[in-house]
Every structure is written in C-alpha cells, then in structure tokens.
PDB file with one MODEL, atoms N, CA, C and O in Angstrom:
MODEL        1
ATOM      1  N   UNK A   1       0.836  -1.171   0.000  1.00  0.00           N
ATOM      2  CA  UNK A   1       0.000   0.000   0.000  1.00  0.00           C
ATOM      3  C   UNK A   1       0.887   1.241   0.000  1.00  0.00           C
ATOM      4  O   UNK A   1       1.150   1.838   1.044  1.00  0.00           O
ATOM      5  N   UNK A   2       1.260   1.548  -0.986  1.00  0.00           N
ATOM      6  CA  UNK A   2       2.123   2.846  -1.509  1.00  0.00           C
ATOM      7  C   UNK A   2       1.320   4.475  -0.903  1.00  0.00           C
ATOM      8  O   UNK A   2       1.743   5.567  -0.524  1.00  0.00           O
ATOM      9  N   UNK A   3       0.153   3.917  -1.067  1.00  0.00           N
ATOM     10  CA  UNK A   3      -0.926   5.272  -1.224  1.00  0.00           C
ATOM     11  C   UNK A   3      -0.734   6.169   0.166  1.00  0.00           C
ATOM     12  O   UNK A   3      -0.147   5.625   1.101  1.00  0.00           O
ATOM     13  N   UNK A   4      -1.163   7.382   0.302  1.00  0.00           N
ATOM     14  CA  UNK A   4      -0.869   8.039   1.274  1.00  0.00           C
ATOM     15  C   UNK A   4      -1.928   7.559   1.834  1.00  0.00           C
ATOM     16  O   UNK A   4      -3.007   7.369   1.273  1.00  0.00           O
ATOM     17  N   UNK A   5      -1.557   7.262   3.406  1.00  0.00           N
ATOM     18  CA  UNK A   5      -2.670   6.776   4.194  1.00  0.00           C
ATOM     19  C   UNK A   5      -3.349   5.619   3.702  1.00  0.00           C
ATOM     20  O   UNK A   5      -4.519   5.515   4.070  1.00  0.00           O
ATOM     21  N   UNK A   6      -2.887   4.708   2.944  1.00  0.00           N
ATOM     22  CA  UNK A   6      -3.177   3.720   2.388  1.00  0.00           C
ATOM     23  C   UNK A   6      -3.770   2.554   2.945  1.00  0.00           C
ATOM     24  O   UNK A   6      -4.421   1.709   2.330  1.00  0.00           O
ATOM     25  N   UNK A   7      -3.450   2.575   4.356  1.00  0.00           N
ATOM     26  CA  UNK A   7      -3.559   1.244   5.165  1.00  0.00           C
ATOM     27  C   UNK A   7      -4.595   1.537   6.058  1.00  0.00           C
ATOM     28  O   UNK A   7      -5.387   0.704   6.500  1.00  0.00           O
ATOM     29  N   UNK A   8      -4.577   2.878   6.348  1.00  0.00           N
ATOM     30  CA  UNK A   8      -5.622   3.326   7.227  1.00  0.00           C
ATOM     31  C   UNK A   8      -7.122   3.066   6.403  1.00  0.00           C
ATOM     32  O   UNK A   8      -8.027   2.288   6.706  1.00  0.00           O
ATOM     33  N   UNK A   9      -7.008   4.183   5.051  1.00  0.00           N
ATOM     34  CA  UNK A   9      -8.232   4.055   4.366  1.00  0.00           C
ATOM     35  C   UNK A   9      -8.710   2.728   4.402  1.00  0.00           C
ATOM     36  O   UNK A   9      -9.784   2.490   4.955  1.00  0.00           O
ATOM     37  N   UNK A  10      -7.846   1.579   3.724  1.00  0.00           N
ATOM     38  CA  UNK A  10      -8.148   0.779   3.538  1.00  0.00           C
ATOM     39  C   UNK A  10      -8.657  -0.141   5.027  1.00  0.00           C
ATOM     40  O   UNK A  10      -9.389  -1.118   4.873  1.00  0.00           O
ATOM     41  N   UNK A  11      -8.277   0.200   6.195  1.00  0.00           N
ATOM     42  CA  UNK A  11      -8.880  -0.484   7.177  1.00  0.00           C
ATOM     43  C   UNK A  11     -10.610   0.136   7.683  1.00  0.00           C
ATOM     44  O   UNK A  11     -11.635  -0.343   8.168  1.00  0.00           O
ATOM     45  N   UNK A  12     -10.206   1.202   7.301  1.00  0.00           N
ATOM     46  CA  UNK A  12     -11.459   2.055   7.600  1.00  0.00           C
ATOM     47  C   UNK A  12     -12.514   1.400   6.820  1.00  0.00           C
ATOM     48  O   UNK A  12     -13.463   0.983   7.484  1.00  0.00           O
ATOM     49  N   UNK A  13     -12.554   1.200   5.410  1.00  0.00           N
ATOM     50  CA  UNK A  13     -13.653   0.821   4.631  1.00  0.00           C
ATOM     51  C   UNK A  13     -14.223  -0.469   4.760  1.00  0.00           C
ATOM     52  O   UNK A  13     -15.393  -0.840   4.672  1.00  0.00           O
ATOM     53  N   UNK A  14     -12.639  -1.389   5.098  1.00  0.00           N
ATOM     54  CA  UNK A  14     -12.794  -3.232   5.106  1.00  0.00           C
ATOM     55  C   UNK A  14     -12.655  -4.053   6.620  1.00  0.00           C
ATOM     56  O   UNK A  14     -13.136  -5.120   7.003  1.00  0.00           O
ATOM     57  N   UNK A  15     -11.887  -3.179   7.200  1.00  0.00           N
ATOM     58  CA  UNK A  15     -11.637  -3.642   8.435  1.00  0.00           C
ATOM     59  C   UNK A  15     -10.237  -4.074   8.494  1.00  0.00           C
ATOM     60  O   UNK A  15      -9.634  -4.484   7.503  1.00  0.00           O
ATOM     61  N   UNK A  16      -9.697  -3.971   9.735  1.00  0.00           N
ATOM     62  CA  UNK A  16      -8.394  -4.503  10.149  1.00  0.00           C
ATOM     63  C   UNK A  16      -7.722  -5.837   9.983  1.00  0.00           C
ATOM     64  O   UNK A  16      -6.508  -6.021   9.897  1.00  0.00           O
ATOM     65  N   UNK A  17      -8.919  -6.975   9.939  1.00  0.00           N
ATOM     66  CA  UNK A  17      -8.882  -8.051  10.295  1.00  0.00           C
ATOM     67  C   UNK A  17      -8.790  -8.709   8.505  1.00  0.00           C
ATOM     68  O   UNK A  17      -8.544  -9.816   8.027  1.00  0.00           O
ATOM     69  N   UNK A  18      -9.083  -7.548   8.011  1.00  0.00           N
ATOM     70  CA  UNK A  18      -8.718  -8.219   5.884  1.00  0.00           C
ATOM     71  C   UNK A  18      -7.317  -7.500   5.947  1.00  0.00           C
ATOM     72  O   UNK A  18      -6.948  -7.153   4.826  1.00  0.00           O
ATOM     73  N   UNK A  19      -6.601  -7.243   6.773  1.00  0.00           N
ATOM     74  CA  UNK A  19      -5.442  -7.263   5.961  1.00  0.00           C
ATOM     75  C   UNK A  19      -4.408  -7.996   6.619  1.00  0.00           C
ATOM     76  O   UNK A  19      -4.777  -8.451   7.701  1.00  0.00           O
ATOM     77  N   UNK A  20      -2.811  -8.345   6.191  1.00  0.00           N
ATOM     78  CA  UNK A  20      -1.798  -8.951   6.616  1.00  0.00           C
ATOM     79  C   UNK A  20      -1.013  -8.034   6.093  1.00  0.00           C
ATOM     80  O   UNK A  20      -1.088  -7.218   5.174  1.00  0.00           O
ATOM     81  N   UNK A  21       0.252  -8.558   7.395  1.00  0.00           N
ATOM     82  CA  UNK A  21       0.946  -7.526   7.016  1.00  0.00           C
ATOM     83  C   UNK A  21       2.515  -8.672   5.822  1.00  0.00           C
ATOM     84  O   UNK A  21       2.768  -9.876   5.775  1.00  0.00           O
ATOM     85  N   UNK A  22       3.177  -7.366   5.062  1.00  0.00           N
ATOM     86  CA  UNK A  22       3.790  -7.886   3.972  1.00  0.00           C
ATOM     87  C   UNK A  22       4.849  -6.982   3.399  1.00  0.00           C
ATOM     88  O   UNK A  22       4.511  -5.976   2.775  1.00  0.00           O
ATOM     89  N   UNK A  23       6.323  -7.342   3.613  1.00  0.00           N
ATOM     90  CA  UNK A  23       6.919  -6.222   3.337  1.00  0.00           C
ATOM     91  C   UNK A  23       7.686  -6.636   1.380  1.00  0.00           C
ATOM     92  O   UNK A  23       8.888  -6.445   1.193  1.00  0.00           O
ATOM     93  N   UNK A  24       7.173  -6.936   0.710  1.00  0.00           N
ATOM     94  CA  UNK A  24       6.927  -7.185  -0.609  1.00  0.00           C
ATOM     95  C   UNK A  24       8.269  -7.504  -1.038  1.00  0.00           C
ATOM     96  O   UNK A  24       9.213  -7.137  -0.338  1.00  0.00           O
ATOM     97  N   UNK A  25       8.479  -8.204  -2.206  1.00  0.00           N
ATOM     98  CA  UNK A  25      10.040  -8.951  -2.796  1.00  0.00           C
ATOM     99  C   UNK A  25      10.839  -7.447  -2.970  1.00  0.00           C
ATOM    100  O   UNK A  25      10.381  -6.460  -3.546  1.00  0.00           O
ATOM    101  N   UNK A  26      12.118  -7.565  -2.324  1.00  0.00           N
ATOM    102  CA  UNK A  26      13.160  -6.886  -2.740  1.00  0.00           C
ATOM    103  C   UNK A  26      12.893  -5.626  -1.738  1.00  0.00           C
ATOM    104  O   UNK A  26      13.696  -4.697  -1.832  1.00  0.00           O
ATOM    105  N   UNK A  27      11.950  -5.525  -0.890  1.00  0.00           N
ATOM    106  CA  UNK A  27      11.650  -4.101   0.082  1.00  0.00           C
ATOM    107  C   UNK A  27      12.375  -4.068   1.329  1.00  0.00           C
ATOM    108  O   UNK A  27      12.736  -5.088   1.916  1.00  0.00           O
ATOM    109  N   UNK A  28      12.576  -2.960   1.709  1.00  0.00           N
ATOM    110  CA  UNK A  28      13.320  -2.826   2.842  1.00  0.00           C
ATOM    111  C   UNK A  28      12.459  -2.843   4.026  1.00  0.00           C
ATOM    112  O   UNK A  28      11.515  -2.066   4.164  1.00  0.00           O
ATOM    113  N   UNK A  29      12.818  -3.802   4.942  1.00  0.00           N
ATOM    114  CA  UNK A  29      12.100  -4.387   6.065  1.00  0.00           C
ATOM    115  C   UNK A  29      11.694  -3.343   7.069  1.00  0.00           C
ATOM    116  O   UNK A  29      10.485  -3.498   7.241  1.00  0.00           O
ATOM    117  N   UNK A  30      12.014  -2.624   7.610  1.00  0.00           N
ATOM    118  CA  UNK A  30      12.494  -1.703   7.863  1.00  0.00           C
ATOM    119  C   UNK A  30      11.285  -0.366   7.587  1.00  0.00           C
ATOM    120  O   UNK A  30      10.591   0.246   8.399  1.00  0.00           O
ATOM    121  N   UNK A  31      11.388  -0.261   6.242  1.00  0.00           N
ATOM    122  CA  UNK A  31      10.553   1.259   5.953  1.00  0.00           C
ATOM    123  C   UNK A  31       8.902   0.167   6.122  1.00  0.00           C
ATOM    124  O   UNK A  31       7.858   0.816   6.173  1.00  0.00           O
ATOM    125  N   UNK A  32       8.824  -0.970   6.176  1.00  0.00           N
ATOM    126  CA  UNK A  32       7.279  -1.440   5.822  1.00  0.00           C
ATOM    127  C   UNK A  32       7.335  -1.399   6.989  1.00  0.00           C
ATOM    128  O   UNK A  32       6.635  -0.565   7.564  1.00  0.00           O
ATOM    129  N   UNK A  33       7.923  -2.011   7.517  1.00  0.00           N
ATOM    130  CA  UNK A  33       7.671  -1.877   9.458  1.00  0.00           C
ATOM    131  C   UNK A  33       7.134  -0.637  10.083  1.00  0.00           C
ATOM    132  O   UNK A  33       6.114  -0.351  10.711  1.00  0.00           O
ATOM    133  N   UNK A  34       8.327   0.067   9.628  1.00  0.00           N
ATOM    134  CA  UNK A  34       7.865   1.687   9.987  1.00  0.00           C
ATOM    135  C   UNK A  34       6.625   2.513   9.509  1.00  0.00           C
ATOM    136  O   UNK A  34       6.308   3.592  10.009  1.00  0.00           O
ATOM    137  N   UNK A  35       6.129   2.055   8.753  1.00  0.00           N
ATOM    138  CA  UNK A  35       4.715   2.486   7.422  1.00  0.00           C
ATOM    139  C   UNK A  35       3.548   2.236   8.321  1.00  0.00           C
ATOM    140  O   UNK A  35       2.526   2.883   8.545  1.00  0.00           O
ATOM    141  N   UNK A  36       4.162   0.731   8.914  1.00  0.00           N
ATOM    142  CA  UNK A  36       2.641   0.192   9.729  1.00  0.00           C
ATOM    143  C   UNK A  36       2.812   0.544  11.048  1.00  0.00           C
ATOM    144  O   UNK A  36       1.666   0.543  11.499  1.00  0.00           O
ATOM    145  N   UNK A  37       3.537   0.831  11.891  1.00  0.00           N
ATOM    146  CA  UNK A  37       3.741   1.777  13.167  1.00  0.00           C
ATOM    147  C   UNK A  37       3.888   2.990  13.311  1.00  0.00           C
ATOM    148  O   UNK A  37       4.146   3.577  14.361  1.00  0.00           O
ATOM    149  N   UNK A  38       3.665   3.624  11.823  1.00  0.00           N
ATOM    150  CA  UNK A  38       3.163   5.376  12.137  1.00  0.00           C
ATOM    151  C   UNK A  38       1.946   5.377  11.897  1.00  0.00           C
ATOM    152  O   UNK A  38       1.309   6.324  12.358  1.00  0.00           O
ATOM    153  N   UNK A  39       1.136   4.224  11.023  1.00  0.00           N
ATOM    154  CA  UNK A  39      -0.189   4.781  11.000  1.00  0.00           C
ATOM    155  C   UNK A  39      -1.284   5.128  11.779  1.00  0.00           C
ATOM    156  O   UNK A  39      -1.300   4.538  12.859  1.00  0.00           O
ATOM    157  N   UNK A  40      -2.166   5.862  11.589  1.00  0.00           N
ATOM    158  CA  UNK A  40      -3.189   6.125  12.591  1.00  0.00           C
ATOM    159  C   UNK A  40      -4.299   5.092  13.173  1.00  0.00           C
ATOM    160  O   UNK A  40      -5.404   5.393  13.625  1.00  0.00           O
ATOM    161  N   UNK A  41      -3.812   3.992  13.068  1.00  0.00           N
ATOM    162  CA  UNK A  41      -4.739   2.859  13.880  1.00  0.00           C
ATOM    163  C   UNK A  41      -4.011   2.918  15.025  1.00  0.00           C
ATOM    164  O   UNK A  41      -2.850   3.229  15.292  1.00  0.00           O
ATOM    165  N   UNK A  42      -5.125   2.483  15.752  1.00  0.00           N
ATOM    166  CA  UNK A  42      -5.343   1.382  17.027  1.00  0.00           C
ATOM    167  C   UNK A  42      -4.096   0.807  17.492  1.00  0.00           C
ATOM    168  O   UNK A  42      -3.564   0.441  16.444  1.00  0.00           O
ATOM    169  N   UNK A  43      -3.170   0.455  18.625  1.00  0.00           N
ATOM    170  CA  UNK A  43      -2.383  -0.590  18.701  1.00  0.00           C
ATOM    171  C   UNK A  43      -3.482  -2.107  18.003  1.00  0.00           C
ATOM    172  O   UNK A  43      -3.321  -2.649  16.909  1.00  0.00           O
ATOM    173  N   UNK A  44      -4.309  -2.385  18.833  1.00  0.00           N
ATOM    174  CA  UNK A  44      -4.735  -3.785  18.536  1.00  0.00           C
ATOM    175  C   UNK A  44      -4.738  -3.981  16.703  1.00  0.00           C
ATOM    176  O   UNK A  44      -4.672  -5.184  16.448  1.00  0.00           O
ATOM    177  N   UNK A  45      -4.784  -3.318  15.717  1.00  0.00           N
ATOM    178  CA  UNK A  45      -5.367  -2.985  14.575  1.00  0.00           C
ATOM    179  C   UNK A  45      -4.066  -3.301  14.121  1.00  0.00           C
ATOM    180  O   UNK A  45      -3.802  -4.137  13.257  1.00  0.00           O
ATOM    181  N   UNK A  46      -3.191  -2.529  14.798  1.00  0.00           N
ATOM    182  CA  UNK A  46      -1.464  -2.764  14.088  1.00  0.00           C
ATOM    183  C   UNK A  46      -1.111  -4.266  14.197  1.00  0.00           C
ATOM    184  O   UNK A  46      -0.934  -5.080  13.290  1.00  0.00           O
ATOM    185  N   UNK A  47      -1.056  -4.423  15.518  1.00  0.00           N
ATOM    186  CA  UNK A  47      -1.090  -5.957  16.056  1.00  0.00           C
ATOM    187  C   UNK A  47      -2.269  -6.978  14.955  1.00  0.00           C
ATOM    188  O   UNK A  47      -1.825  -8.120  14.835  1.00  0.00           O
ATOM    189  N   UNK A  48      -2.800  -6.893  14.650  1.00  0.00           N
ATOM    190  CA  UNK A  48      -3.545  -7.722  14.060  1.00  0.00           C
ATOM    191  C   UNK A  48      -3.061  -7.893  12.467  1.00  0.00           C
ATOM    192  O   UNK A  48      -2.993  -8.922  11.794  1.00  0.00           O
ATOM    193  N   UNK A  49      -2.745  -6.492  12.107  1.00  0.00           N
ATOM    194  CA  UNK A  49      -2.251  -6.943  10.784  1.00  0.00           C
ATOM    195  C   UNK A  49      -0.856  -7.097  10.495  1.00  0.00           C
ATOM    196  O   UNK A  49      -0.294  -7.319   9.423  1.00  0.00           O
ATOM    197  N   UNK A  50      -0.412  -6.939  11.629  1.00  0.00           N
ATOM    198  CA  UNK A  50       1.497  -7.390  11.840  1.00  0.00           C
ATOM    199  C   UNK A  50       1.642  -8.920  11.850  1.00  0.00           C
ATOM    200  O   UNK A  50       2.599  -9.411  11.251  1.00  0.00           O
ATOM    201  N   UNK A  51       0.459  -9.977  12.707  1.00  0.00           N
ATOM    202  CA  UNK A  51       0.616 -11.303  12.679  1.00  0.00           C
ATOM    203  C   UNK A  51      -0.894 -12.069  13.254  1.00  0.00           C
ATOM    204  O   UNK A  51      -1.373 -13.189  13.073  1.00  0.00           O
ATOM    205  N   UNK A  52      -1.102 -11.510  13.608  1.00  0.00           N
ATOM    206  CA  UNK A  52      -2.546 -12.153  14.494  1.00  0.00           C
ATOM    207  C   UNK A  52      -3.622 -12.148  13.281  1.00  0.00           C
ATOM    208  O   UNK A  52      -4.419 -13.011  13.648  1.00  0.00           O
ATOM    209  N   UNK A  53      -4.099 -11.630  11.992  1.00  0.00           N
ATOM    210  CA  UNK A  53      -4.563 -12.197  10.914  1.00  0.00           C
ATOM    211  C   UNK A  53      -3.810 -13.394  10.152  1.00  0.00           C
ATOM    212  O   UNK A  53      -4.162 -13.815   9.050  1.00  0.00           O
ATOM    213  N   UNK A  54      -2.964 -13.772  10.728  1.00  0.00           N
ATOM    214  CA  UNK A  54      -2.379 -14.871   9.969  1.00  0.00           C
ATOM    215  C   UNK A  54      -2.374 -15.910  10.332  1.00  0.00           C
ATOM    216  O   UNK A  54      -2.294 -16.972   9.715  1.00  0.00           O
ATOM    217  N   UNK A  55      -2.533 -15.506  12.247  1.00  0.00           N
ATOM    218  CA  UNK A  55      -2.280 -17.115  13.048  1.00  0.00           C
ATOM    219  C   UNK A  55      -3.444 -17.870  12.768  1.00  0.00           C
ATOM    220  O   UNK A  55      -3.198 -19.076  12.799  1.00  0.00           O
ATOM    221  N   UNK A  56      -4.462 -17.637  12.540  1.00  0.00           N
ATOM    222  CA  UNK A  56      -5.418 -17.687  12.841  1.00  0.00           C
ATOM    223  C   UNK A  56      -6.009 -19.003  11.314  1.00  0.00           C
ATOM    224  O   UNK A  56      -7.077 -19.614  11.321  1.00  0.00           O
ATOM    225  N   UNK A  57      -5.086 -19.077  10.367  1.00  0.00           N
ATOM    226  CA  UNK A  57      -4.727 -19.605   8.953  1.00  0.00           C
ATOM    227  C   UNK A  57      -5.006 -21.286   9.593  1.00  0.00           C
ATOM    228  O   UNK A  57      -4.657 -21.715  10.692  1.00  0.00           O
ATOM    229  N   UNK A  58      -5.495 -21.767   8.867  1.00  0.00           N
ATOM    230  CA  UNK A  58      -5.111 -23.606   9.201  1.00  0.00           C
ATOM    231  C   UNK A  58      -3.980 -23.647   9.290  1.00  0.00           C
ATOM    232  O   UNK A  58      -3.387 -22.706   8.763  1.00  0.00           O
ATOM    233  N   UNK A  59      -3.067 -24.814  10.035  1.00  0.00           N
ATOM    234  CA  UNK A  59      -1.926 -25.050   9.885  1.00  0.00           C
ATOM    235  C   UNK A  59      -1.289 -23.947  10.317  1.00  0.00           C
ATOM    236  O   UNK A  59      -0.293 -24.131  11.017  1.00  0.00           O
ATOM    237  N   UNK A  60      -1.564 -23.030  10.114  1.00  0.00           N
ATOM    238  CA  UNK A  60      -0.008 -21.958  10.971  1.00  0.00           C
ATOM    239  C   UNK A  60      -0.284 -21.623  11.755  1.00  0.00           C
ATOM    240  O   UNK A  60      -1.347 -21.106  12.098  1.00  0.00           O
ATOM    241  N   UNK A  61       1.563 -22.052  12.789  1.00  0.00           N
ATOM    242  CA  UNK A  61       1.349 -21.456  13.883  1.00  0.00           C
ATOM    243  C   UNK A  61       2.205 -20.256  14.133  1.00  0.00           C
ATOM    244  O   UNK A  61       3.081 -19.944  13.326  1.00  0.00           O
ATOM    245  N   UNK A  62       1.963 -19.516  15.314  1.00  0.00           N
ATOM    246  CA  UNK A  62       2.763 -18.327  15.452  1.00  0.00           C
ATOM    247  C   UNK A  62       4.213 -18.477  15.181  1.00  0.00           C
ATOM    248  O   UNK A  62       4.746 -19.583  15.271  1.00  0.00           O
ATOM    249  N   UNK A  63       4.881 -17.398  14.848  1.00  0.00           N
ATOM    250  CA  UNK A  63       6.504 -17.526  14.695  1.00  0.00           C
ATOM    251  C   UNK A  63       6.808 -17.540  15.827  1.00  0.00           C
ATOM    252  O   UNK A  63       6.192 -16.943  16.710  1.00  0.00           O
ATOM    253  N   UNK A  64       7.508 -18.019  15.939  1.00  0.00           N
ATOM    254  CA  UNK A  64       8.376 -17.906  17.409  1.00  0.00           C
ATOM    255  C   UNK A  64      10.173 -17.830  17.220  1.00  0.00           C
ATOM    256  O   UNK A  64      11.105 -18.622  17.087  1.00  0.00           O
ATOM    257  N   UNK A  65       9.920 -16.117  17.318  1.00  0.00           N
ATOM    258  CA  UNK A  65      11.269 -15.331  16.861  1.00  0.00           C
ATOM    259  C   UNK A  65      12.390 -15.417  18.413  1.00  0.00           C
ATOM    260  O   UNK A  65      13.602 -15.220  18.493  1.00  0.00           O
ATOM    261  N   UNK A  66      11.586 -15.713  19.274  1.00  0.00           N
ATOM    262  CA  UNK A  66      13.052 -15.781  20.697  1.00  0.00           C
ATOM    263  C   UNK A  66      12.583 -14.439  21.357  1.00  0.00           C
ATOM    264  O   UNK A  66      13.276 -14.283  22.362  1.00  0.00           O
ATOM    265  N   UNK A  67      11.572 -13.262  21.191  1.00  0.00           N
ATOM    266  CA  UNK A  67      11.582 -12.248  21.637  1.00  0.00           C
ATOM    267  C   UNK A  67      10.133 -12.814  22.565  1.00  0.00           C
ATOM    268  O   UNK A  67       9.404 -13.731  22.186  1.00  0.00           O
ATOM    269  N   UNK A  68       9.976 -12.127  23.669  1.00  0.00           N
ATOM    270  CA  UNK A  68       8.793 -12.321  24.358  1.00  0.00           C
ATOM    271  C   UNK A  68       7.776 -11.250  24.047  1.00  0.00           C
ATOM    272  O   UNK A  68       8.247 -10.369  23.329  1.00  0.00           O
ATOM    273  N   UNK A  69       6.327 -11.053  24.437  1.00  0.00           N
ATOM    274  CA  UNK A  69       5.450  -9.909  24.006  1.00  0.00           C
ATOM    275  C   UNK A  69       6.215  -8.686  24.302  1.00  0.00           C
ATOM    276  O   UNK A  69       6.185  -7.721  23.539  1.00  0.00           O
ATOM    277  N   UNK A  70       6.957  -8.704  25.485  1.00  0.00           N
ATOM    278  CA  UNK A  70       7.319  -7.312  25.643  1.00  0.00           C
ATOM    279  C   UNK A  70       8.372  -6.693  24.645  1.00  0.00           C
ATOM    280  O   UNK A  70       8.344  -5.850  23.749  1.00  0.00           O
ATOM    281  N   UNK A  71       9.235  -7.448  25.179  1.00  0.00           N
ATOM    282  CA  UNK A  71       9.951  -7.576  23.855  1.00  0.00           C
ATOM    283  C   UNK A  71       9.721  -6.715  22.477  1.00  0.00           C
ATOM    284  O   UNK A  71      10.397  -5.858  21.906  1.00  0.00           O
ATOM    285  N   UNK A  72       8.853  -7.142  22.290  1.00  0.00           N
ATOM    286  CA  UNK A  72       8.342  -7.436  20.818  1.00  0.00           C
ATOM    287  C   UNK A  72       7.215  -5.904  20.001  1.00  0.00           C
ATOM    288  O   UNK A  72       6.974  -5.606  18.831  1.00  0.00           O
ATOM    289  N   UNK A  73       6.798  -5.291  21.347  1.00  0.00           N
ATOM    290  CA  UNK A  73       5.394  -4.852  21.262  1.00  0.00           C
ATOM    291  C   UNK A  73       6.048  -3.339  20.664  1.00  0.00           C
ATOM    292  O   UNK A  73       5.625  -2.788  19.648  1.00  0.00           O
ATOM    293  N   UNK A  74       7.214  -2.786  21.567  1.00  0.00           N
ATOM    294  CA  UNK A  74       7.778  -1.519  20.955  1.00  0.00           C
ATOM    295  C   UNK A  74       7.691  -1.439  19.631  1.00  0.00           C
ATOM    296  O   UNK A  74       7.052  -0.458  19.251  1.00  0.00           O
ATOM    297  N   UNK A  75       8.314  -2.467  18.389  1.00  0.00           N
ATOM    298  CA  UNK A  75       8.497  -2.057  17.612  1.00  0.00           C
ATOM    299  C   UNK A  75       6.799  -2.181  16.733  1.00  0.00           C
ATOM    300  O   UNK A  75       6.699  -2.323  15.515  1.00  0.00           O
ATOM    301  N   UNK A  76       6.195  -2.133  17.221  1.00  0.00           N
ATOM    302  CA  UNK A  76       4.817  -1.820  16.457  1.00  0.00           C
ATOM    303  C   UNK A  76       4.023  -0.369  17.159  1.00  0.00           C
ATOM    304  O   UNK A  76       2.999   0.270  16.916  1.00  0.00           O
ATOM    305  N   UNK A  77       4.988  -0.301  18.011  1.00  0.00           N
ATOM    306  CA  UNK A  77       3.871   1.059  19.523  1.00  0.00           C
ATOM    307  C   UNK A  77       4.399   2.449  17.994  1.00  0.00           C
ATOM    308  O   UNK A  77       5.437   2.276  17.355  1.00  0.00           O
ATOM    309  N   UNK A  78       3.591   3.490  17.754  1.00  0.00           N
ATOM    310  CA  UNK A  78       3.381   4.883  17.072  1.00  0.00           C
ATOM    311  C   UNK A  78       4.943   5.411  17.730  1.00  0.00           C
ATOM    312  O   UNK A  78       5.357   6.548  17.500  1.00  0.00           O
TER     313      UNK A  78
ENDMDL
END
C-alpha cells in the first residue's frame, strides 16, 4: 500500500482483520515496518495486521522469533 494513508483508508472501509501484514520482494524491512507503526490505527489494529490475521490460517502457527510480548510490542507502539 504505496498510497498516502493507504492502510488506514483501507482499514477504515474493510476492516483490520482483511489485511496482513507484507513487506513485498526486494523491500526494505524496515521502511514497511515503519509504514505500519506510524499509521493512525489502534495498537490492537497494528497488532492484528502485523501477525494475528495470519495465526489464525489452518496449519499456521505463530513464529516464534526468541523475543517475548514485551519484547516485541515496541516495535509496532506509534
């Protein structure tokens, strides 16, 4: 979602819970990360489309990167 405010609009119209998050072939990890932790949602909204729309998939289970929630939660907090 290139678009200005792209992720927001788009949660606004469809909901939080249609999107995943995706930092696309060849993108820097980094600026998508950062794209989805300045936007104007919700923590829970960020959280949901960072990984919690995905767990939720048959068959997959959460990643388990070695970081605990706390850990973990800064780099999605505005």
């Amino acid at each position: 979602m290139h678009t200005h405010r792209g992720i927001e609009l788009f949660a606004e119209r469809h909901g939080a819970e249609r999107l995943v998050f995706g930092s696309g072939f060849r993108a820097h990890m980094g600026v998508s990360l950062a794209i989805l932790a300045l936007t104007d949602l919700e923590q829970t909204e960020r959280e949901q489309i960072a990984h919690e729309n995905l767990e939720w998939l048959p068959g997959l289970a959460p990643l388990e990167i070695g970081l605990t929630e706390a850990e973990a939660a800064p780099a999605l907090a505005p």
